[in-house]
Backbone bond lengths (Angstrom), bond angles and torsions (degrees), N, CA, C in turn:
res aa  C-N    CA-C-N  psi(-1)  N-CA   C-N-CA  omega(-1)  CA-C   N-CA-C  phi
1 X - - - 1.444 - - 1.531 110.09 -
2 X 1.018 115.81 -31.79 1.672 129.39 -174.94 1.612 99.79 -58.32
3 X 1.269 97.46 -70.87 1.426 121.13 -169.96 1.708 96.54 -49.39
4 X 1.075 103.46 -64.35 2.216 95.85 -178.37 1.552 106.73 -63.59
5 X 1.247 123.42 -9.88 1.430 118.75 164.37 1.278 117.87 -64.74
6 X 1.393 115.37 -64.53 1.465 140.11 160.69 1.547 107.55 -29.75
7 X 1.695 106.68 -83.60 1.683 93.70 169.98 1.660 140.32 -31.32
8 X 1.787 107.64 -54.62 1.676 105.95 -165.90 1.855 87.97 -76.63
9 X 1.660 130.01 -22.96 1.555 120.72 173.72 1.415 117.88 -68.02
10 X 1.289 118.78 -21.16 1.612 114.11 173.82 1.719 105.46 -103.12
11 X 1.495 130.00 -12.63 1.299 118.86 175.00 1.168 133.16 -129.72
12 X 1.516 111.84 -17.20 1.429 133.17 152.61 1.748 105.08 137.19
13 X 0.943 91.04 -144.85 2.119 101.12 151.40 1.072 132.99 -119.37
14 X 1.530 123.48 20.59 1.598 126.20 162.05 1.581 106.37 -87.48
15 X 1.621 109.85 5.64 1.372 96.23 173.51 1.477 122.95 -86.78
16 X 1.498 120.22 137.50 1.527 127.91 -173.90 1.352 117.76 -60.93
17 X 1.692 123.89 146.47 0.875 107.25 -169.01 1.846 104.46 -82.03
18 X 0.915 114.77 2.48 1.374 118.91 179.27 1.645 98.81 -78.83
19 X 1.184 135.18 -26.10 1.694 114.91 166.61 1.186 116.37 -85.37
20 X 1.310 110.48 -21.05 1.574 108.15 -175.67 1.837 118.74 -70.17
21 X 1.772 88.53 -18.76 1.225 106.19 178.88 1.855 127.97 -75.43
22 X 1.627 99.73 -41.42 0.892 139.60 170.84 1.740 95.67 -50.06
23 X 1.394 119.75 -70.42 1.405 130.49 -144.93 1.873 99.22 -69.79
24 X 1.474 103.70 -20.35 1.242 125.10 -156.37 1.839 98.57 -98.35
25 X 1.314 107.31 -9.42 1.680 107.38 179.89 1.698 120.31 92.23
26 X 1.687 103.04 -19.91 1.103 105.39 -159.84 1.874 102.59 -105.45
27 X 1.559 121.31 -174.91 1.513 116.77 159.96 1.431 115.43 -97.37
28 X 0.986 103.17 159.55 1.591 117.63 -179.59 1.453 126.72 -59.79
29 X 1.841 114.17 8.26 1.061 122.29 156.50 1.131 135.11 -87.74
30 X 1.869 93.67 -31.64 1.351 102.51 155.80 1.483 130.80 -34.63
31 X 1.362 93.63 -77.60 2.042 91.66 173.24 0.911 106.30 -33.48
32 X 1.486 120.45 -76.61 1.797 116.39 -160.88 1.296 114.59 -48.07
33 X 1.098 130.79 -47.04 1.533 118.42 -177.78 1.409 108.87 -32.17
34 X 1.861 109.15 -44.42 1.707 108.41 -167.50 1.670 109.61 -114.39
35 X 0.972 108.11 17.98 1.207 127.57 152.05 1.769 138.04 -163.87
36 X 0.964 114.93 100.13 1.741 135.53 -172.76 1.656 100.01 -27.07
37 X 1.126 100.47 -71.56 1.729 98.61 -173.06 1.356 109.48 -125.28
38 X 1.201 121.29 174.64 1.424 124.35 -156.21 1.826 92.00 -99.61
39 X 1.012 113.98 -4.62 1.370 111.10 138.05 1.517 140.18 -57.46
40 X 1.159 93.14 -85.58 1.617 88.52 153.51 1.651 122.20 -29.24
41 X 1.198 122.11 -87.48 1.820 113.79 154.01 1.442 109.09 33.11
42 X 1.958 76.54 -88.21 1.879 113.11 -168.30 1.739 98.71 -48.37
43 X 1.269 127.15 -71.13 1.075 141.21 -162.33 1.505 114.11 -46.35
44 X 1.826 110.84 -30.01 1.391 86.88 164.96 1.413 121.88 -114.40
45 X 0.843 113.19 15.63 1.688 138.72 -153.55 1.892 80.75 -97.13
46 X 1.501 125.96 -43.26 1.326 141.18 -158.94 1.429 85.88 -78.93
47 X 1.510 105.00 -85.50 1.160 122.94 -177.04 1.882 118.07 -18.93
48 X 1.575 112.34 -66.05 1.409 99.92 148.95 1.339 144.02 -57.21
49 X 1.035 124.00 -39.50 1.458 129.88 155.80 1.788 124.51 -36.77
50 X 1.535 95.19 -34.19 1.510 104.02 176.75 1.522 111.52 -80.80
51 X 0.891 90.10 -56.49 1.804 110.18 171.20 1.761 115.74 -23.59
52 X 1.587 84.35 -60.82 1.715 107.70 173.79 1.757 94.65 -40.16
53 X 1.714 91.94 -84.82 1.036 96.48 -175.81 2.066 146.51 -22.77
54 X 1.490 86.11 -57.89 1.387 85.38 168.23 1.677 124.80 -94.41
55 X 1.176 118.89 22.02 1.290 111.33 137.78 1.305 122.51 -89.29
56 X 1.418 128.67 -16.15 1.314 117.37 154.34 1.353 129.35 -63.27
57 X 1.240 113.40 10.94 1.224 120.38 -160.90 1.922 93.02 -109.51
58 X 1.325 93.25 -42.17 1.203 96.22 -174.50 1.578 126.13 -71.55
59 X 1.282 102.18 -31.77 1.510 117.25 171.08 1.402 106.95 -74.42
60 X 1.184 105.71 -30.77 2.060 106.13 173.87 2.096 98.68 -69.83
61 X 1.237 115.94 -13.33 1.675 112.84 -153.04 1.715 75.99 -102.36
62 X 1.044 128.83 -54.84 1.509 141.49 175.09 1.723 110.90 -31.56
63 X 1.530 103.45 -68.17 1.379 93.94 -168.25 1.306 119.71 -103.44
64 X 1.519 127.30 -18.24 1.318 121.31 173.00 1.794 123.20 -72.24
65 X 0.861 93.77 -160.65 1.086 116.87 -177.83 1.817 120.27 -87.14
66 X 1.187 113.26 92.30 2.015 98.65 -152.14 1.209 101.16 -43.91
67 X 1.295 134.42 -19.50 1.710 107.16 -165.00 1.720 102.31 -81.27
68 X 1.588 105.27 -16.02 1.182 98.56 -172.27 1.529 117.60 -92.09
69 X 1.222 101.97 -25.90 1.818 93.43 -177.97 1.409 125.92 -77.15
70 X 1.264 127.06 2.92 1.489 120.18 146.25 1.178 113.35 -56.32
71 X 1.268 119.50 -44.56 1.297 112.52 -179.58 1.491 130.10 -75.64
72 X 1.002 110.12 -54.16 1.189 118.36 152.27 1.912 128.75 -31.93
73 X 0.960 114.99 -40.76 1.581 143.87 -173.48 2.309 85.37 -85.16
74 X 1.366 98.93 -74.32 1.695 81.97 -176.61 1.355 114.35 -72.54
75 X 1.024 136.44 30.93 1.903 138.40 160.22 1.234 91.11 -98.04
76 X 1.170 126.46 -45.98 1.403 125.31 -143.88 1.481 89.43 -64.61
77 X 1.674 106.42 -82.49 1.459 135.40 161.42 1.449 111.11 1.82
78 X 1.191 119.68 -39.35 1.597 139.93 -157.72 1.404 111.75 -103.96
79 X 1.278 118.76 -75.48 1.453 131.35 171.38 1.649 120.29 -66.04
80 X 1.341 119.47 -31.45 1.502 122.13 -163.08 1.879 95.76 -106.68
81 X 1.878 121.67 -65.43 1.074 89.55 -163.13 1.550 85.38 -88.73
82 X 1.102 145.83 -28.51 1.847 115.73 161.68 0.849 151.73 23.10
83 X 1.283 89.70 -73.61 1.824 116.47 -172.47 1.316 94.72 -108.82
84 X 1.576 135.23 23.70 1.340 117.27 155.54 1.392 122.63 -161.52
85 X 1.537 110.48 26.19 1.189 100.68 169.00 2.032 85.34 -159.84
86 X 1.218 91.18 104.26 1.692 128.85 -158.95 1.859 82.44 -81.35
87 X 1.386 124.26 -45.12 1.590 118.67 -167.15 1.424 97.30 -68.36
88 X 1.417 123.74 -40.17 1.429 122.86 -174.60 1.719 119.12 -52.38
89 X 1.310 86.58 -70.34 1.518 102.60 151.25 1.756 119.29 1.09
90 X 1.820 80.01 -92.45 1.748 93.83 -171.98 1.628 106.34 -65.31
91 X 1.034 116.46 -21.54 1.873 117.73 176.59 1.640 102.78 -73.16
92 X 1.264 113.09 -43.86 1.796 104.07 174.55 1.761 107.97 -72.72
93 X 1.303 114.22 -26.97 1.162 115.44 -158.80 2.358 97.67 -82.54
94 X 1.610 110.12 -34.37 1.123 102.82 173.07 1.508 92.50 113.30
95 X 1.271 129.61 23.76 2.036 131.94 -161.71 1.636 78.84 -105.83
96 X 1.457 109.21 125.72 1.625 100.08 152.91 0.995 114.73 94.68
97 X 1.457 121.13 -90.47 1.389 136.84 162.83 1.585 115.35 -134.25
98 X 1.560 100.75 132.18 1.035 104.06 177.62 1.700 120.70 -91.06
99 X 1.979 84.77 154.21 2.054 83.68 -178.60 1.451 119.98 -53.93
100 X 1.143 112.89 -49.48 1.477 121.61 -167.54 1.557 94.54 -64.12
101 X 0.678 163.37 -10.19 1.659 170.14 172.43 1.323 114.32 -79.30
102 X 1.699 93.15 -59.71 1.649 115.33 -162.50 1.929 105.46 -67.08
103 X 1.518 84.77 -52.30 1.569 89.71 -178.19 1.299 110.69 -148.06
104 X 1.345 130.86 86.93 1.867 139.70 -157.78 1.373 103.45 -70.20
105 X 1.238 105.29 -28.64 1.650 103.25 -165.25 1.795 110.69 -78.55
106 X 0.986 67.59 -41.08 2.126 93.36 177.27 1.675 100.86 -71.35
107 X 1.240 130.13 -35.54 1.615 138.95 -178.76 1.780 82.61 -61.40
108 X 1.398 93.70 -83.63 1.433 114.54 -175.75 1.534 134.33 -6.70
109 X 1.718 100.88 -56.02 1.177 122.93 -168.88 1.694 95.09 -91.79
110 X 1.323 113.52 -29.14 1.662 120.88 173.01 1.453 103.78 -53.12
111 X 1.615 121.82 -70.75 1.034 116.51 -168.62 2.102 119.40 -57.28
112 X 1.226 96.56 -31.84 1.262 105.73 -166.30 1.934 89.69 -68.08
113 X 0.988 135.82 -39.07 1.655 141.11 -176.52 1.436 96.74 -38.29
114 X 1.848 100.71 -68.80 1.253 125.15 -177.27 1.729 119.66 -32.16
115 X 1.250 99.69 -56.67 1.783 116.94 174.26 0.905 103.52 -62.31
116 X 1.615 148.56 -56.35 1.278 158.60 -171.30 1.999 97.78 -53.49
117 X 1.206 101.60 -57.15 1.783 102.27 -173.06 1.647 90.37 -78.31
118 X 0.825 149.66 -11.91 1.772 135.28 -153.62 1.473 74.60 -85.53
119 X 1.639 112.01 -68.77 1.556 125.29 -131.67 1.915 92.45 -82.21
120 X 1.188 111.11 -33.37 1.665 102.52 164.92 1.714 112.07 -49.57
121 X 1.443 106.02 -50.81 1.014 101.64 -148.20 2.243 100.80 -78.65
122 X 1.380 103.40 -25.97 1.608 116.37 176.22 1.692 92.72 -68.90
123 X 1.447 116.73 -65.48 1.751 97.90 170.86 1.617 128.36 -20.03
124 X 1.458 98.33 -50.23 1.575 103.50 -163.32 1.930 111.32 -83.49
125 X 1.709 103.73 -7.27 1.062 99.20 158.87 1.916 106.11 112.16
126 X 1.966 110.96 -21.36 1.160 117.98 -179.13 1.398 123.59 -94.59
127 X 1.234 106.59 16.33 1.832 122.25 173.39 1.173 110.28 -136.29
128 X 1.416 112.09 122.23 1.652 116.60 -177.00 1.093 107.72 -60.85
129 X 1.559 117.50 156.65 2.105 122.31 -148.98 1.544 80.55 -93.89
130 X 1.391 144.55 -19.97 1.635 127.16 -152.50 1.775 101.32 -110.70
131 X 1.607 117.36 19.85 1.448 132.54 147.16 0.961 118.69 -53.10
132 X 1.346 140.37 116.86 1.599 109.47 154.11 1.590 104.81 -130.93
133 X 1.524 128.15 164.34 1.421 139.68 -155.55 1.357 112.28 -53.05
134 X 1.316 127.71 -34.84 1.361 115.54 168.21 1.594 129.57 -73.71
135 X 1.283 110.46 -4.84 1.384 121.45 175.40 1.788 95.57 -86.29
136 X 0.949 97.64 -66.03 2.129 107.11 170.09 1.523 101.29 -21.47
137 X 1.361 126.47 -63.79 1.266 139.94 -112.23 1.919 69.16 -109.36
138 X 0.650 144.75 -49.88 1.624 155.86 -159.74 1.719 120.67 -77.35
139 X 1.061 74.95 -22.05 1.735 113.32 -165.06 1.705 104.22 -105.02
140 X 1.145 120.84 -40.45 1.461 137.13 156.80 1.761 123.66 -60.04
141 X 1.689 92.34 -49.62 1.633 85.11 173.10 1.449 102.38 -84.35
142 X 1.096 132.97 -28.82 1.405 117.94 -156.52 1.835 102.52 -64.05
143 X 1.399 99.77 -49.66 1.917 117.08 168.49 1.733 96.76 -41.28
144 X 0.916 117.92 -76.86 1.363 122.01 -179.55 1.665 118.38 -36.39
145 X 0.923 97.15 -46.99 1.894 109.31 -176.25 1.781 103.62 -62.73
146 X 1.463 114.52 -43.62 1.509 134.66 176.40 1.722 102.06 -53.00
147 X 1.686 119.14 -49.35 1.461 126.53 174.51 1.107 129.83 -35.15
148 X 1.382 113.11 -46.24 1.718 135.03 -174.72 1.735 87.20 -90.38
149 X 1.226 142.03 46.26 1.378 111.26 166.86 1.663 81.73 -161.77
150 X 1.172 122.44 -42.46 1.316 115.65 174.80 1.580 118.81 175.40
151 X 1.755 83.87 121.67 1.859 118.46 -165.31 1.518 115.92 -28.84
152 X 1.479 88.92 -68.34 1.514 110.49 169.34 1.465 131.30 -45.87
153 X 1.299 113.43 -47.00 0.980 103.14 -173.27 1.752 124.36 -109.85
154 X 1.778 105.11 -1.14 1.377 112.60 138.87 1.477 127.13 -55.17
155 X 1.216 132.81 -38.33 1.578 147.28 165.68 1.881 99.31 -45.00
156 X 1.576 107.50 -56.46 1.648 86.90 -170.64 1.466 101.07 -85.97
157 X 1.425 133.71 -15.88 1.417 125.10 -172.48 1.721 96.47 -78.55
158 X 1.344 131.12 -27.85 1.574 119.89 168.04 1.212 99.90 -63.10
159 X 1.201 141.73 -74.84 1.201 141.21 -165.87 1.814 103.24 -47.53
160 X 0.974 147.27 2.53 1.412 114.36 -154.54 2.234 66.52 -135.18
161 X 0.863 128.43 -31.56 1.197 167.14 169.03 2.069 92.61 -35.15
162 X 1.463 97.92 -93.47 1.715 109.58 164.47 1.291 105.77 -47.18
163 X 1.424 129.17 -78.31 1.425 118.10 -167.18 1.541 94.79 -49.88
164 X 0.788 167.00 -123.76 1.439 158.07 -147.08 1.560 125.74 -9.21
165 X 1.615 101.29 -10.72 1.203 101.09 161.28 1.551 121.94 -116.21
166 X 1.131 130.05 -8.27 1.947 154.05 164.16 0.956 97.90 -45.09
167 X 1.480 112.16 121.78 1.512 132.67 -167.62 2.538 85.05 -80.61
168 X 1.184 78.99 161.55 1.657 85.12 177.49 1.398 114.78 46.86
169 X 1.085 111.77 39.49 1.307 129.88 172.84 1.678 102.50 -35.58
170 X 1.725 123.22 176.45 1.035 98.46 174.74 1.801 90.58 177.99
């Protein structure tokens, strides 16, 4: 599972399951036995990956500061898994296979994170109240999509990105 993590994060999901197999030591029957299609694969390979993810989300909702961990949580999202897991990416982004498809529950529980940090963070007064999660969520892949093409200048398009969402802008 590691290893097909590693693969669709360094190449996306047009990769075969015959390299992933390869990279992994084993043959390509292997997988299939424990997974049917390279969907499936994806789906839980995603599915954990999300998982990961939004408990970091939660421990970011836990200890900061609510106005801050949206933000904090979409840099992360942006700059960290971004720039390194390219399958995530195209699965939030809808390339290939989509999340909500791939893994609904994991979409699901993603988006619901998202609402949880938006509405902490609009409570606390540092996210304008007329946001709502699908603009976030849109606004996240698009930053993200900028990552895979160039480092630099995804870093100031998040940033210009967040401030665009800071209540009392200024």
């Amino acid at each position: 599972m590691e290893v097909a993590y590693q693969t669709f994060a360094a190449d996306g999901l047009s990769v075969p399951v015959d390299e992933i197999a390869r990279r992994a030591g084993v043959g390509a029957g292997t997988v299939y036995r424990h997974f049917p299609t390279k969907e499936a694969l994806f789906q839980a390979v995603i599915a954990d990956r999300m998982h990961r993810i939004i408990d970091k989300g939660h421990a970011l909702l836990k200890s900061k500061h609510p106005g801050d961990a949206l933000f904090a949580f979409l840099r992360s999202m942006v700059l960290q898994w971004g720039a390194t897991d390219r399958g995530l990416v195209e699965a939030l982004a809808g390339v290939g296979i989509e999340i909500s498809s791939a893994a609904p529950e994991a979409e699901a529980d993603f988006l619901d994170l998202l609402t949880d940090l938006l509405r902490a963070a609009q409570r606390a007064g540092t996210v304008r109240p007329d946001v709502d999660v699908l603009e976030v969520k849109t606004l996240l892949v698009g930053c993200q999509a900028m990552q895979s093409y160039n480092a630099e200048l995804a870093a100031k398009v998040t940033d210009v990105a967040l401030d665009g969402l800071r209540a009392n802008r200024k």
